[in-house]
C-alpha positions in Angstrom: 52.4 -0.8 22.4 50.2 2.3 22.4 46.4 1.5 23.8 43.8 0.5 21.0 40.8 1.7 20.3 37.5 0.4 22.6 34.9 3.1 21.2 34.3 5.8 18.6 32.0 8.6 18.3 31.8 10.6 15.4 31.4 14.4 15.7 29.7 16.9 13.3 33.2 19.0 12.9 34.4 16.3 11.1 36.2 15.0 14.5 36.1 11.7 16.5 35.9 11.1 20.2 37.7 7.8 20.7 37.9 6.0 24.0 41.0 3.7 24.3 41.8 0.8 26.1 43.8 2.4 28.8 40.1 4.5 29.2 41.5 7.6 27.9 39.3 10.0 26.1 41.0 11.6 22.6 39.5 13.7 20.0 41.0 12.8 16.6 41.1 15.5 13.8 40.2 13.9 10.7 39.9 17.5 8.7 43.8 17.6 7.5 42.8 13.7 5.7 39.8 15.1 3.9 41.8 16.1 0.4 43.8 12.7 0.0 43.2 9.9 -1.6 39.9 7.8 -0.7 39.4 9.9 2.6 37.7 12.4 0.3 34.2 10.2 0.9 34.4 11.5 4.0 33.3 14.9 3.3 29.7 13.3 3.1 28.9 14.0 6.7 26.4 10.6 6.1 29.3 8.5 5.4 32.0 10.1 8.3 29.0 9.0 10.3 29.5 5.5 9.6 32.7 4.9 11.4 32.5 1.8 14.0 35.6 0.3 16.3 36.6 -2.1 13.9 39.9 -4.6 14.7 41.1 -2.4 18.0 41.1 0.5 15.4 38.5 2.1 13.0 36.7 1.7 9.9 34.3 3.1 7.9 31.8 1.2 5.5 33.8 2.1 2.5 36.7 1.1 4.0 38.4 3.4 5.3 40.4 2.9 8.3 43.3 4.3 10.3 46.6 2.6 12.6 45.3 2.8 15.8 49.0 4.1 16.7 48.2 6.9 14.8 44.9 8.0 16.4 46.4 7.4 19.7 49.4 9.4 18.9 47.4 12.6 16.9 44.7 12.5 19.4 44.2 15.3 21.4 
């Protein structure tokens, strides 16, 4: 099982810094979601501010969330 997520940190590129539960620090692209689907909110830099560590993932108030394999896996 790949580590979960223990903190986020939105950035103003449209980017999050994520701390994991292993400590590791990732940054997580979210441009390439941006055109798809209800991910297009996001473009309101006022929403992509909202995200919080939400069930050892993410989440947004809207609703939008991620796996948290994924953001460990596409984090760089």
């Amino acid at each position: 099982m790949n580590p979960r997520v223990k903190n986020v940190i939105p950035n103003n590129n449209y980017t999050l810094t994520i701390t994991f539960s292993n400590n590791e620090v990732k940054v997580f692209d979210v441009k390439p979601y941006l055109e798809i689907g209800i991910f297009k909110e996001l473009k309101d830099l006022s929403l992509f501010n909202s995200v919080k560590p939400f069930l050892n993932s993410i989440q947004w108030i809207n609703g939008q969330d991620f796996c948290p394999d994924t953001l460990y896996l596409e984090s760089k």
